[in-house]
mmCIF file as gemmi writes it, N, C-alpha and C atoms, coordinates in Angstrom:
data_model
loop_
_atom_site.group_PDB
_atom_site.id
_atom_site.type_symbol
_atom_site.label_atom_id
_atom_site.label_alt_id
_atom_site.label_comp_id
_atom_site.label_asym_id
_atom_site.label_entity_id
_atom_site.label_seq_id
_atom_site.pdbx_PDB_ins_code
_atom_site.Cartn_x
_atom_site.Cartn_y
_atom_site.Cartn_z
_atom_site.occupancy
_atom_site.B_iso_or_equiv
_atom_site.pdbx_formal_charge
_atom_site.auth_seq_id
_atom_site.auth_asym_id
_atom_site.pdbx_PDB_model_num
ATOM 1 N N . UNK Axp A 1 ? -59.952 -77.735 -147.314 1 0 ? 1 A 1
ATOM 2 C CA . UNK Axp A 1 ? -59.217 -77.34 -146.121 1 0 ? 1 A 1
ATOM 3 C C . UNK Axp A 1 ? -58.168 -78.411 -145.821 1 0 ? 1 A 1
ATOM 4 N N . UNK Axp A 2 ? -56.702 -78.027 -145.459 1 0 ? 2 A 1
ATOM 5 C CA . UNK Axp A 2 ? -55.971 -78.526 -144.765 1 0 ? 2 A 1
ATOM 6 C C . UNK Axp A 2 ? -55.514 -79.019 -143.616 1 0 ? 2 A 1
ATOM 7 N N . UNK Axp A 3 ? -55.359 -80.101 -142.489 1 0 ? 3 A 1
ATOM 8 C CA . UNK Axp A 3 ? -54.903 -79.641 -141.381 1 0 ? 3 A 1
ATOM 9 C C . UNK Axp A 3 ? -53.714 -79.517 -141.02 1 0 ? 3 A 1
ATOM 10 N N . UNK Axp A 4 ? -53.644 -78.278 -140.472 1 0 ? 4 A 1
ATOM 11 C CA . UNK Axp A 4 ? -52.494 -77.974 -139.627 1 0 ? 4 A 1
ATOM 12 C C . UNK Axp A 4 ? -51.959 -78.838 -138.729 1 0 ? 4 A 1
ATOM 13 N N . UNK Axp A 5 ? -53.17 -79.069 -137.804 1 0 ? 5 A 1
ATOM 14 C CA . UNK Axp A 5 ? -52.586 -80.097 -136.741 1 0 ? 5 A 1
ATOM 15 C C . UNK Axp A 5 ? -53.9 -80.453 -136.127 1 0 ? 5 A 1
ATOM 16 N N . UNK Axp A 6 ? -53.706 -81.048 -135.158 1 0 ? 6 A 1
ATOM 17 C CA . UNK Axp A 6 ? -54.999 -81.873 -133.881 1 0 ? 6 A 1
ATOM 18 C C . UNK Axp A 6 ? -54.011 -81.64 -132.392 1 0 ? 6 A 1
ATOM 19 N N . UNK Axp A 7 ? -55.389 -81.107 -131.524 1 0 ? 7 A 1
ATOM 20 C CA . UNK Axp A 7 ? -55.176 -81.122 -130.039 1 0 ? 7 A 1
ATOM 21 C C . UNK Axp A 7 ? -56.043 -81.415 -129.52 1 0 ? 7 A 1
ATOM 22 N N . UNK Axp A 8 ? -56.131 -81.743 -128.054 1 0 ? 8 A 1
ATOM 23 C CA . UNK Axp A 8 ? -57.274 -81.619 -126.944 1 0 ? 8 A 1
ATOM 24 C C . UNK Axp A 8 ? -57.256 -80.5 -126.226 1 0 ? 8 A 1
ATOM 25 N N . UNK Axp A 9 ? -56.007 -79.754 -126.537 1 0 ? 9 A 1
ATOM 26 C CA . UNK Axp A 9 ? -55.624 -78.291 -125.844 1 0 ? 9 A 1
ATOM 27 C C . UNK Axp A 9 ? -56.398 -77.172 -125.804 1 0 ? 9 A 1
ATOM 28 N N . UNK Axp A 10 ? -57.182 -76.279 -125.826 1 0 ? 10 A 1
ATOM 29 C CA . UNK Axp A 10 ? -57.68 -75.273 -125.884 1 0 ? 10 A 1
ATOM 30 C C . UNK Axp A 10 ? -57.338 -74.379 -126.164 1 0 ? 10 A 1
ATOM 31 N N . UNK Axp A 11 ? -56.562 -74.011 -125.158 1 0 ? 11 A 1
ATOM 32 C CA . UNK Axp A 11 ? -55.08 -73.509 -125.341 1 0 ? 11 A 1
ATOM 33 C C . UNK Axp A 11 ? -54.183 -72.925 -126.121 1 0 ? 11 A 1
ATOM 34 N N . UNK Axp A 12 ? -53.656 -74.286 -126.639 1 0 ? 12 A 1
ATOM 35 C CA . UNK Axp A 12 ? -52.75 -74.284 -127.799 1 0 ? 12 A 1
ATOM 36 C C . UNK Axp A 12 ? -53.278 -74.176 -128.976 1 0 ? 12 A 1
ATOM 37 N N . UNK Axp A 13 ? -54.672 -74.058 -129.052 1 0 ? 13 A 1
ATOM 38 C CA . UNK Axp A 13 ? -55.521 -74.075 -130.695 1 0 ? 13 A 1
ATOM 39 C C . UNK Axp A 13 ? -55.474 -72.63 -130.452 1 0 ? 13 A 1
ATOM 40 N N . UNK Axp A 14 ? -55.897 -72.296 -129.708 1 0 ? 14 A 1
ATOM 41 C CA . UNK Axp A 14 ? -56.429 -70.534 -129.223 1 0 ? 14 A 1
ATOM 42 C C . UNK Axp A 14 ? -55.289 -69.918 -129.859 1 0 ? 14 A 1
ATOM 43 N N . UNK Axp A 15 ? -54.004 -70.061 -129.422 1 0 ? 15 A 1
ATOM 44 C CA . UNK Axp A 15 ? -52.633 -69.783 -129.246 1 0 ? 15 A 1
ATOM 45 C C . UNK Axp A 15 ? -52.287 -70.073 -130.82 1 0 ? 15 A 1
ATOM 46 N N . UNK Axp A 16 ? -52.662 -70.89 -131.488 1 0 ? 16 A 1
ATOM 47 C CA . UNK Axp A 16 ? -52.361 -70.741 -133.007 1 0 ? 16 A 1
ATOM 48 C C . UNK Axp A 16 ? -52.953 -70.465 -133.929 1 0 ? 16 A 1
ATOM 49 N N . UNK Axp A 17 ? -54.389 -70.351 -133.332 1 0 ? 17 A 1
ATOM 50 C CA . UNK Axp A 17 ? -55.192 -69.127 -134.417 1 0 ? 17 A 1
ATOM 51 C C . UNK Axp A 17 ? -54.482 -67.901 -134.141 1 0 ? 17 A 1
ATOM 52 N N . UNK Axp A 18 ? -54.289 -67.034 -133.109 1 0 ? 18 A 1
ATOM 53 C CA . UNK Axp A 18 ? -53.664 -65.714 -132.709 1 0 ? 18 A 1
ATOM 54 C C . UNK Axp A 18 ? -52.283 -65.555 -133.299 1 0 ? 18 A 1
ATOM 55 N N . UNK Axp A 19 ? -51.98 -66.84 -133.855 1 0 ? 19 A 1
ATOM 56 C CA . UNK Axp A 19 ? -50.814 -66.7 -134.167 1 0 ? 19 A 1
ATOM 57 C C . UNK Axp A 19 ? -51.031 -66.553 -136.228 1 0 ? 19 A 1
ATOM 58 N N . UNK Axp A 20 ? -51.688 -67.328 -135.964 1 0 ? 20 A 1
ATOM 59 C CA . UNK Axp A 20 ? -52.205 -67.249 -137.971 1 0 ? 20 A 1
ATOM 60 C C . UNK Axp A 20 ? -52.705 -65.827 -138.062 1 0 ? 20 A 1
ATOM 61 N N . UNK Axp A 21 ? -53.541 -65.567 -137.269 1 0 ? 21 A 1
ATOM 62 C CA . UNK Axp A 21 ? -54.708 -64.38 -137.588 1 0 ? 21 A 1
ATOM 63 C C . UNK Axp A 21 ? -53.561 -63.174 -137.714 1 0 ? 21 A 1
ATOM 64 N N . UNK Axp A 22 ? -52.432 -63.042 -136.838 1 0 ? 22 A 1
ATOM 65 C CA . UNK Axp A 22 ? -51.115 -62.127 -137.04 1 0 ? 22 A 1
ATOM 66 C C . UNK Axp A 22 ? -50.723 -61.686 -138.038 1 0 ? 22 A 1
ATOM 67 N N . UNK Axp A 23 ? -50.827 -63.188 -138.781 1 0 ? 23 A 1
ATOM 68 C CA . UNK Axp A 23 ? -49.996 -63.374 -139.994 1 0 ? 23 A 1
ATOM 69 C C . UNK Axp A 23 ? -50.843 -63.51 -141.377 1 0 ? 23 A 1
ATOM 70 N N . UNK Axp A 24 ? -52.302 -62.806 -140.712 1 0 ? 24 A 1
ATOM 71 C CA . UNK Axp A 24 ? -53.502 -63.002 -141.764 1 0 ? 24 A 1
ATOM 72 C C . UNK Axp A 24 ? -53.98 -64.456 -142.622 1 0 ? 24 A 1
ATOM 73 N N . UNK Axp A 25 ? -53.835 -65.437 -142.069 1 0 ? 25 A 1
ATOM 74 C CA . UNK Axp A 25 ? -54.29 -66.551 -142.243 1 0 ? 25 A 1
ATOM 75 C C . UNK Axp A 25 ? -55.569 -66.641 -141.46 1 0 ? 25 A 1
ATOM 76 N N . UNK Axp A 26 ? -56.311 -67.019 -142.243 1 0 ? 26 A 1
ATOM 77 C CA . UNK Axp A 26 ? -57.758 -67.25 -141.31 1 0 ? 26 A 1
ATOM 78 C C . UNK Axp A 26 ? -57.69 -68.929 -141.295 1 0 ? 26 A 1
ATOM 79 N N . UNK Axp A 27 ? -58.487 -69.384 -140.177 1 0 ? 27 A 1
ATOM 80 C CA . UNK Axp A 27 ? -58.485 -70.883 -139.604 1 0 ? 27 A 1
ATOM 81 C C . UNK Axp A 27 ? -59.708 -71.001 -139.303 1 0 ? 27 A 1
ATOM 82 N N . UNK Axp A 28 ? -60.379 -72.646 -139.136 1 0 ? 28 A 1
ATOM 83 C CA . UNK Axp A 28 ? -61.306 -72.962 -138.647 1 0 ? 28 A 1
ATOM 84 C C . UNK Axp A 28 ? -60.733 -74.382 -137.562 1 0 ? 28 A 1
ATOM 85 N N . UNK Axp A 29 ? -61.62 -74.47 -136.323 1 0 ? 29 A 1
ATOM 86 C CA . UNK Axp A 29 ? -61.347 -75.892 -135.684 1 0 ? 29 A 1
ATOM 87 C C . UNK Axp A 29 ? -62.542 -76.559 -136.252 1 0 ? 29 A 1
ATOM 88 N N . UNK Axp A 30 ? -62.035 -77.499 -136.66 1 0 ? 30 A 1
ATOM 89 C CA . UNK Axp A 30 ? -63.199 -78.967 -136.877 1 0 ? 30 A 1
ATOM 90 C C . UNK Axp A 30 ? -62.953 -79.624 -135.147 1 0 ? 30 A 1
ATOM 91 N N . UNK Axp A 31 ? -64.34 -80.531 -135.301 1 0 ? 31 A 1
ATOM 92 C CA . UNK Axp A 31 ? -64.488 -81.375 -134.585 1 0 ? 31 A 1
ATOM 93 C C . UNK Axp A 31 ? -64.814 -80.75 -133.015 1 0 ? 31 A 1
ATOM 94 N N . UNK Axp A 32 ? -65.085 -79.286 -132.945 1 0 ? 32 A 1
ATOM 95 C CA . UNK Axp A 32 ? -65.52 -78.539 -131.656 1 0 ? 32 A 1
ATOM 96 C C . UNK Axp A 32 ? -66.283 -78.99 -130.997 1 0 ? 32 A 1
ATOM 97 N N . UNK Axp A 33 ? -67.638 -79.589 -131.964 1 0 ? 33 A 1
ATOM 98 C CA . UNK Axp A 33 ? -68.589 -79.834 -131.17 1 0 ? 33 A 1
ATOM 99 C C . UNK Axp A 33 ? -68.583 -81.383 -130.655 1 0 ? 33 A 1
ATOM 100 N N . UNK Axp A 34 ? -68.028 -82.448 -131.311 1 0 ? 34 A 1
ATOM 101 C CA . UNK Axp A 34 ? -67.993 -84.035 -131.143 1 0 ? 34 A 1
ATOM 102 C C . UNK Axp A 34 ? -66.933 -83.907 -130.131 1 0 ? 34 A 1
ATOM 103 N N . UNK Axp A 35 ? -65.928 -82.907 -129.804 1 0 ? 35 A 1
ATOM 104 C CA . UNK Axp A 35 ? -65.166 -82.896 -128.641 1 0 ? 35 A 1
ATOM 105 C C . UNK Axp A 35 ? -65.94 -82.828 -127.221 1 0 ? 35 A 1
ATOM 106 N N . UNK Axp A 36 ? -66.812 -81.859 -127.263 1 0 ? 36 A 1
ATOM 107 C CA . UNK Axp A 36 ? -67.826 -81.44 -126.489 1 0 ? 36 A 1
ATOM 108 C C . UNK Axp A 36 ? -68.841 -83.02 -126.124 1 0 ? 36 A 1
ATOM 109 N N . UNK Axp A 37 ? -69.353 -83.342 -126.874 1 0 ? 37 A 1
ATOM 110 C CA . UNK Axp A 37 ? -69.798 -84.52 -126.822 1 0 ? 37 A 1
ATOM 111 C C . UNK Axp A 37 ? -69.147 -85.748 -126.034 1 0 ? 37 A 1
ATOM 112 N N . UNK Axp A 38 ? -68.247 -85.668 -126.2 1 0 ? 38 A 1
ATOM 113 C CA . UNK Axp A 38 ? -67.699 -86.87 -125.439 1 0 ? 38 A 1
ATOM 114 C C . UNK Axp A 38 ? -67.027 -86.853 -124.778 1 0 ? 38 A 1
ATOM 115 N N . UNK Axp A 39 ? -67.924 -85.558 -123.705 1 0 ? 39 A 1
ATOM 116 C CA . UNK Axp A 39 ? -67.986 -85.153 -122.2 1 0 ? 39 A 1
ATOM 117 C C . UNK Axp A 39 ? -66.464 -84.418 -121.821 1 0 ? 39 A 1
ATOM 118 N N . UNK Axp A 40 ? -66.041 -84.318 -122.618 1 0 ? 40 A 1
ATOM 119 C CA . UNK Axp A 40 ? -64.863 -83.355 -122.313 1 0 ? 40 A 1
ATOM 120 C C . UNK Axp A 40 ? -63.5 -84.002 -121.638 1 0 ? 40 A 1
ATOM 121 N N . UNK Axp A 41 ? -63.902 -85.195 -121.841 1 0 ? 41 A 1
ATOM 122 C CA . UNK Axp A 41 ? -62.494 -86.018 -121.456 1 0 ? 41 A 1
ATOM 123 C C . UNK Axp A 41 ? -61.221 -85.952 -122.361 1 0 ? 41 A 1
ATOM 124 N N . UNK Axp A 42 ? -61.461 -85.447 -124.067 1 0 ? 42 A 1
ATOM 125 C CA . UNK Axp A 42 ? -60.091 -84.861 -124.584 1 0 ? 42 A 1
ATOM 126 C C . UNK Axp A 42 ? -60.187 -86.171 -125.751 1 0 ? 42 A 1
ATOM 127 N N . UNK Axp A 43 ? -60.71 -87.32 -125.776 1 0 ? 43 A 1
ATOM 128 C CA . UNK Axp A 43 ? -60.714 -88.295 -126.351 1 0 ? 43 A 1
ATOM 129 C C . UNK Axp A 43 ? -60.823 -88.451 -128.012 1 0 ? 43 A 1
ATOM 130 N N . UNK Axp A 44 ? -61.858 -86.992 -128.665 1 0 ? 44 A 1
ATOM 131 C CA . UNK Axp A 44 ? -61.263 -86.55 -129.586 1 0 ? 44 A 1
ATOM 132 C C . UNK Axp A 44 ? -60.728 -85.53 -129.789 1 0 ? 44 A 1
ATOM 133 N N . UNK Axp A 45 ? -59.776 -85.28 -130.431 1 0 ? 45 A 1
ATOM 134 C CA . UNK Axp A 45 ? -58.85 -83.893 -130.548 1 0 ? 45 A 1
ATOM 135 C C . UNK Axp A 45 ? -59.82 -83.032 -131.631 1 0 ? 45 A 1
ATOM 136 N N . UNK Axp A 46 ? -59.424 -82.056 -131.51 1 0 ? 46 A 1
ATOM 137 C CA . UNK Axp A 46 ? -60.053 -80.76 -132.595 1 0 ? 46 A 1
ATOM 138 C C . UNK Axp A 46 ? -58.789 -80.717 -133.528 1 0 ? 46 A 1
ATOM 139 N N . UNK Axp A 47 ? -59.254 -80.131 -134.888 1 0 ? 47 A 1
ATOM 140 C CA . UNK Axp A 47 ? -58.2 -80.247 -136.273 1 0 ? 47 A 1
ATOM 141 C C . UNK Axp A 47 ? -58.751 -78.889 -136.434 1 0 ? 47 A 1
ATOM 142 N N . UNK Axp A 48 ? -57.512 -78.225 -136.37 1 0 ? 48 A 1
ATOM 143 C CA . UNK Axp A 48 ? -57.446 -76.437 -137.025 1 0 ? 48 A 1
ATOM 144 C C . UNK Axp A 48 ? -56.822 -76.497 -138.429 1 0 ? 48 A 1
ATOM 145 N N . UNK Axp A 49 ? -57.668 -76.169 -139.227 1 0 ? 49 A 1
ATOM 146 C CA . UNK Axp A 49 ? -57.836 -76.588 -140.543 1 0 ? 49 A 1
ATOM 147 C C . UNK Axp A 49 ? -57.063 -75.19 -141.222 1 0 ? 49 A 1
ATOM 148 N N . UNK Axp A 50 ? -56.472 -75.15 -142.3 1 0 ? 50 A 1
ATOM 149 C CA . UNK Axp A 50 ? -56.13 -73.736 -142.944 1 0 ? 50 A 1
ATOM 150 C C . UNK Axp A 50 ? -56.596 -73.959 -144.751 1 0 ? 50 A 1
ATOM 151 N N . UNK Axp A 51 ? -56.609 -72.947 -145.529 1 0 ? 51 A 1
ATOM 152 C CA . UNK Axp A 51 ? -56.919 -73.338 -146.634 1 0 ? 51 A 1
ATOM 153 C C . UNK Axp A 51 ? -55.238 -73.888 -147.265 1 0 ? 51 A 1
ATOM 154 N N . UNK Axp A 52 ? -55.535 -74.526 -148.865 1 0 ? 52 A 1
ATOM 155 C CA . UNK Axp A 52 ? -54.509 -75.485 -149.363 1 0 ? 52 A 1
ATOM 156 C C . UNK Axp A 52 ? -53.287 -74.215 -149.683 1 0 ? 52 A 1
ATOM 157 N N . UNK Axp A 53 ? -53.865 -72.851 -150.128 1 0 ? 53 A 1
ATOM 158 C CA . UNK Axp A 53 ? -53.157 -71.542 -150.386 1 0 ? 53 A 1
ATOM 159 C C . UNK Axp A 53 ? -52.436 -71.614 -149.33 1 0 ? 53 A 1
ATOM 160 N N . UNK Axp A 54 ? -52.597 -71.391 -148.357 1 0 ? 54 A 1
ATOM 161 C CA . UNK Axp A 54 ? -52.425 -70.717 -146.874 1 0 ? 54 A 1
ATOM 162 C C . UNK Axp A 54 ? -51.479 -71.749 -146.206 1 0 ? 54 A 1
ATOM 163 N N . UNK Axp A 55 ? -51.316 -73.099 -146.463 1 0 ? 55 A 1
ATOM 164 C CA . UNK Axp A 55 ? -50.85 -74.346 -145.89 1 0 ? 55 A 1
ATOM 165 C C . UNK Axp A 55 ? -49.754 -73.852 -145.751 1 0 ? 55 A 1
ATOM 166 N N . UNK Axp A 56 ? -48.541 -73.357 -146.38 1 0 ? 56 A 1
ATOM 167 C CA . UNK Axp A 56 ? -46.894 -73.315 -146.303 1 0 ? 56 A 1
ATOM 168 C C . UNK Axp A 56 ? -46.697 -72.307 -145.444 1 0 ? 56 A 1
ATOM 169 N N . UNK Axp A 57 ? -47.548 -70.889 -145.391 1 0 ? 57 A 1
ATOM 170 C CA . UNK Axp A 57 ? -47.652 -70.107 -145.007 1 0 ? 57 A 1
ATOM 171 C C . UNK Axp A 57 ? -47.624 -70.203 -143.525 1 0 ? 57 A 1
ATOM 172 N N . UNK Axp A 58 ? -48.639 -71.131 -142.972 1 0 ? 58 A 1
ATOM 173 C CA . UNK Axp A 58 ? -48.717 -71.33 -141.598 1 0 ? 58 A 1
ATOM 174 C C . UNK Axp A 58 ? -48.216 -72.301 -141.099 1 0 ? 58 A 1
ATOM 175 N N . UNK Axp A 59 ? -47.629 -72.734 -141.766 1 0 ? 59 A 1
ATOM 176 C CA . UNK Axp A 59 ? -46.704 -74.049 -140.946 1 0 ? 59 A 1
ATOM 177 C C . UNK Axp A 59 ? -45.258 -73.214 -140.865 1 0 ? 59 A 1
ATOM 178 N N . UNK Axp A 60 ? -44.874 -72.645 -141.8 1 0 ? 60 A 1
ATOM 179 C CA . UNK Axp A 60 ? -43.767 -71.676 -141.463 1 0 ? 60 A 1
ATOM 180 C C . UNK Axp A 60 ? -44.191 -70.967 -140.296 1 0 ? 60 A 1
ATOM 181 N N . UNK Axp A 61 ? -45.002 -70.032 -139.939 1 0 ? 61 A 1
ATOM 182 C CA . UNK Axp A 61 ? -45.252 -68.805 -138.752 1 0 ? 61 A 1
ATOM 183 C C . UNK Axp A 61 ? -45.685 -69.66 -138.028 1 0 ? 61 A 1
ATOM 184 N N . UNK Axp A 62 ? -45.911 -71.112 -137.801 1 0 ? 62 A 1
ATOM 185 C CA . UNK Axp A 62 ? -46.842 -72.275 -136.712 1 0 ? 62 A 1
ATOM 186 C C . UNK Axp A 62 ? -45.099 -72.612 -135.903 1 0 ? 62 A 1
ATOM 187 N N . UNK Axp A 63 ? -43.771 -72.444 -137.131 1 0 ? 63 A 1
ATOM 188 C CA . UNK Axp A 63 ? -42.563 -73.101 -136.882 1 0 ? 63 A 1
ATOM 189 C C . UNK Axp A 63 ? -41.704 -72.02 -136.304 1 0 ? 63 A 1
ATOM 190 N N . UNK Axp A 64 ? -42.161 -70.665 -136.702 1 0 ? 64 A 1
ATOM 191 C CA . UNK Axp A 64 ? -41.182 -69.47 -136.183 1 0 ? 64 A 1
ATOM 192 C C . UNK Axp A 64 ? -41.774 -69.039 -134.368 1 0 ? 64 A 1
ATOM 193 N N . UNK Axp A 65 ? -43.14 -69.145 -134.206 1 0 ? 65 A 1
ATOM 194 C CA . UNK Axp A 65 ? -43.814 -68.67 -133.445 1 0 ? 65 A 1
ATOM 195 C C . UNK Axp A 65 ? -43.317 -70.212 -132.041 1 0 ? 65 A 1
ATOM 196 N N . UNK Axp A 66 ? -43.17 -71.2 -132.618 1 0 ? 66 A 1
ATOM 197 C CA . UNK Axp A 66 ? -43.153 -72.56 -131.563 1 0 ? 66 A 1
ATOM 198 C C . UNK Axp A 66 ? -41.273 -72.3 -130.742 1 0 ? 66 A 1
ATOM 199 N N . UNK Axp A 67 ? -40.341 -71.786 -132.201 1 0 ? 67 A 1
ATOM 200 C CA . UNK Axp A 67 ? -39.251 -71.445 -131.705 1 0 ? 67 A 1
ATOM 201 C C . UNK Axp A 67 ? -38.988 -70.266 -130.631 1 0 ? 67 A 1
ATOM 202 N N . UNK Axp A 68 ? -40.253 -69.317 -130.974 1 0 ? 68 A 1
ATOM 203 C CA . UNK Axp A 68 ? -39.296 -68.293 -130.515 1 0 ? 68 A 1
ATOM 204 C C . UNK Axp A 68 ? -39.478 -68.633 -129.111 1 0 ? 68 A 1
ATOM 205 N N . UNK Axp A 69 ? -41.155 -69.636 -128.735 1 0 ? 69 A 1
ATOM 206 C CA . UNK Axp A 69 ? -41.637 -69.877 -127.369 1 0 ? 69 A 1
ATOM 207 C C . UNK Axp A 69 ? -39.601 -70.468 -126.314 1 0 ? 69 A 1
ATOM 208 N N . UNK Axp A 70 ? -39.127 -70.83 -127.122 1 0 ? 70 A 1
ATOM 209 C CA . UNK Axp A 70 ? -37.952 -71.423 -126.23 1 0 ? 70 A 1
ATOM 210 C C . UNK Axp A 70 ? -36.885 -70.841 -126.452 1 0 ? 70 A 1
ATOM 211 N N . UNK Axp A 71 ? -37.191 -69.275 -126.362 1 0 ? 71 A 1
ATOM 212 C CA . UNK Axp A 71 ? -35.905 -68.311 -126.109 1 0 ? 71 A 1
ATOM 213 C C . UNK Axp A 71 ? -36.817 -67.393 -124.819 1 0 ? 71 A 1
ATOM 214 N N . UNK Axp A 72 ? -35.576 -67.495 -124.059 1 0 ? 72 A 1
ATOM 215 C CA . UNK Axp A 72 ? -35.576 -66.919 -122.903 1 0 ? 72 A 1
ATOM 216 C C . UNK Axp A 72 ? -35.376 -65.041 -123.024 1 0 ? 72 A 1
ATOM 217 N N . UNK Axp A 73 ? -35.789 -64.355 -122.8 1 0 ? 73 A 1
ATOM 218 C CA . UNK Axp A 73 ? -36.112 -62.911 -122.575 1 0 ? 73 A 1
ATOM 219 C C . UNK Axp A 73 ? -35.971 -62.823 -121.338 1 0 ? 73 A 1
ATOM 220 N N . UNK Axp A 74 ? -34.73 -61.908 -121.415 1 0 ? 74 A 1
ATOM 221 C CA . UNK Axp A 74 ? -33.907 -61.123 -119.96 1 0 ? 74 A 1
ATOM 222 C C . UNK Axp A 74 ? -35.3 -60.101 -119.155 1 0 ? 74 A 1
ATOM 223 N N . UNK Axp A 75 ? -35.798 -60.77 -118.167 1 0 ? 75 A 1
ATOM 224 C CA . UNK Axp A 75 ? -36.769 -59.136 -117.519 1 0 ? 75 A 1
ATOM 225 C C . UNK Axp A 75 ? -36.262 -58.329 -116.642 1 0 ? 75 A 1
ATOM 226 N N . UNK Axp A 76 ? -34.673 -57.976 -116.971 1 0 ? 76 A 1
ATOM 227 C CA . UNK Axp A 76 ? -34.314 -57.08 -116.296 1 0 ? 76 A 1
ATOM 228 C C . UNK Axp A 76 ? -33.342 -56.556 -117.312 1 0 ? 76 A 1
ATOM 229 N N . UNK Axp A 77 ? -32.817 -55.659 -116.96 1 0 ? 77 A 1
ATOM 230 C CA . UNK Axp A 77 ? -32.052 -54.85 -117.916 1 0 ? 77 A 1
ATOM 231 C C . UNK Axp A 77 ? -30.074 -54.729 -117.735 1 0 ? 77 A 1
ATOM 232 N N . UNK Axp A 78 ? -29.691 -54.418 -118.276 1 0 ? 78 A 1
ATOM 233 C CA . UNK Axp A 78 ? -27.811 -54.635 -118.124 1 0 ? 78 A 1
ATOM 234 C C . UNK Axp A 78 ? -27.122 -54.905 -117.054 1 0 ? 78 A 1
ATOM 235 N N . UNK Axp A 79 ? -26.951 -54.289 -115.578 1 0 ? 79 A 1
ATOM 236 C CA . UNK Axp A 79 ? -26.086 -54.311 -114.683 1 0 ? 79 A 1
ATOM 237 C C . UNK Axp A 79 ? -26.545 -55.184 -112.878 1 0 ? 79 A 1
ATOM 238 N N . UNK Axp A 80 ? -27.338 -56.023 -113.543 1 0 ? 80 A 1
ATOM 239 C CA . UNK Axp A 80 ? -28.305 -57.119 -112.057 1 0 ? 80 A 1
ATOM 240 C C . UNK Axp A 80 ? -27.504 -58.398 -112.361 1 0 ? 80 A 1
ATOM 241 N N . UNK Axp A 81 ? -27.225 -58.561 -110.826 1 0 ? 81 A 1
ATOM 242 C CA . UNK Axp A 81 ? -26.804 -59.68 -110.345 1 0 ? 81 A 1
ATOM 243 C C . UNK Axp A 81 ? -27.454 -61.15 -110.931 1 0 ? 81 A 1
ATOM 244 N N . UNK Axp A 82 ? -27.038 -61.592 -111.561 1 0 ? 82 A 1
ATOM 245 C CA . UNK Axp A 82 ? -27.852 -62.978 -112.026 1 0 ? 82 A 1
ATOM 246 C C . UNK Axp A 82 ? -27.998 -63.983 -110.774 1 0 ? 82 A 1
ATOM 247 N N . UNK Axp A 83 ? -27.38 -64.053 -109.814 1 0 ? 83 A 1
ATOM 248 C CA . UNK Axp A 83 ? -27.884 -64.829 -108.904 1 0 ? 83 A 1
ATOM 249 C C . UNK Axp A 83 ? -26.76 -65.891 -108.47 1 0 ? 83 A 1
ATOM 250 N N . UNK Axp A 84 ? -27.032 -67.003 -107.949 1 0 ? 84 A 1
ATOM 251 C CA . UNK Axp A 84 ? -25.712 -68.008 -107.475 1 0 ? 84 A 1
ATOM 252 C C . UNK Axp A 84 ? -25.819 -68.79 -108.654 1 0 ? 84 A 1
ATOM 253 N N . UNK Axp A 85 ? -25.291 -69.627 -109.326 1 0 ? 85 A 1
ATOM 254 C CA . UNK Axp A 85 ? -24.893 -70.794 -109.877 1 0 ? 85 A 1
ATOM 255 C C . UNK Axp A 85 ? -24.259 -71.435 -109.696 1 0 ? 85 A 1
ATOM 256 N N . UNK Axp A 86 ? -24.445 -73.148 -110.076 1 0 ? 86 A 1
ATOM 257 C CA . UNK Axp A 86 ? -24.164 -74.568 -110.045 1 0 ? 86 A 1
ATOM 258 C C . UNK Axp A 86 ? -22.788 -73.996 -109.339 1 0 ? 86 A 1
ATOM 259 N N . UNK Axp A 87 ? -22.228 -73.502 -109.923 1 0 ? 87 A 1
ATOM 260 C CA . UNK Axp A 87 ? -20.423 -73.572 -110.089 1 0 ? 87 A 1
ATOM 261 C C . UNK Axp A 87 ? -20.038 -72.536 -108.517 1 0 ? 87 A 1
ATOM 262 N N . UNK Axp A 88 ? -21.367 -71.562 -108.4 1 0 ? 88 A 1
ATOM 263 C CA . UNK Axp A 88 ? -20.801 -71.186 -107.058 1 0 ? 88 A 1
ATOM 264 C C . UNK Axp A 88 ? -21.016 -71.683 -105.542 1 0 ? 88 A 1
ATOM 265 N N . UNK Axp A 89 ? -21.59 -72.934 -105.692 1 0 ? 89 A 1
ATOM 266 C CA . UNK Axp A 89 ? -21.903 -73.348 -104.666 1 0 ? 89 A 1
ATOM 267 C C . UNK Axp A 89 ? -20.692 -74.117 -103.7 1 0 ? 89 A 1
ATOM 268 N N . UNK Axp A 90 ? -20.401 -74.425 -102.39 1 0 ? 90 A 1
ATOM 269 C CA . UNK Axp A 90 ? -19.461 -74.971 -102.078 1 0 ? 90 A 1
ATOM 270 C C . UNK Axp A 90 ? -19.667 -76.755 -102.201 1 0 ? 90 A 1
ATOM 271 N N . UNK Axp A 91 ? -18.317 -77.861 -102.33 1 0 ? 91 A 1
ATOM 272 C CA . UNK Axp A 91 ? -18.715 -78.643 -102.313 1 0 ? 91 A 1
ATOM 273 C C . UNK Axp A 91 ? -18.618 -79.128 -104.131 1 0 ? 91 A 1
């Protein structure tokens, strides 16, 4: 097994298995339980492991999936007021 990466996040491990499993990569977290152990203060991180096959695979969809998080998606549709901006304020 490979690692992908290490967190204390929950979170963000959760969030990148769902993101492998998409893309049919199966994953394991090491270190679940020694995290647990030492009371949950975060002190060791968990390692989401992928196989050595699978390694390029998920670091690509680990790199497409992290980008797309920082594109903004319009939740409204063509003809709404966007609101005031910097530039319309007086002053």
């Amino acid at each position: 097994m490979i690692e992908l990466m290490r967190s204390n996040d929950p979170v963000e491990l959760s969030w990148v298995q769902s993101i492998l499993a998409d893309e049919g990569i199966e994953s394991l977290i090491f270190d679940f339980h020694a995290s647990i152990l030492d009371g949950s203060i975060g002190a060791l991180p968990r390692r989401l492991m992928v196989t050595p096959d699978d390694e390029s695979r998920a670091r690509y969809a680990l790199e497409i999936a992290r980008r797309d998080l920082g594109r903004e998606t319009p939740s409204h549709g063509g003809d709404v007021e966007e609101g005031i901006g910097k530039d319309d304020l007086p002053g």
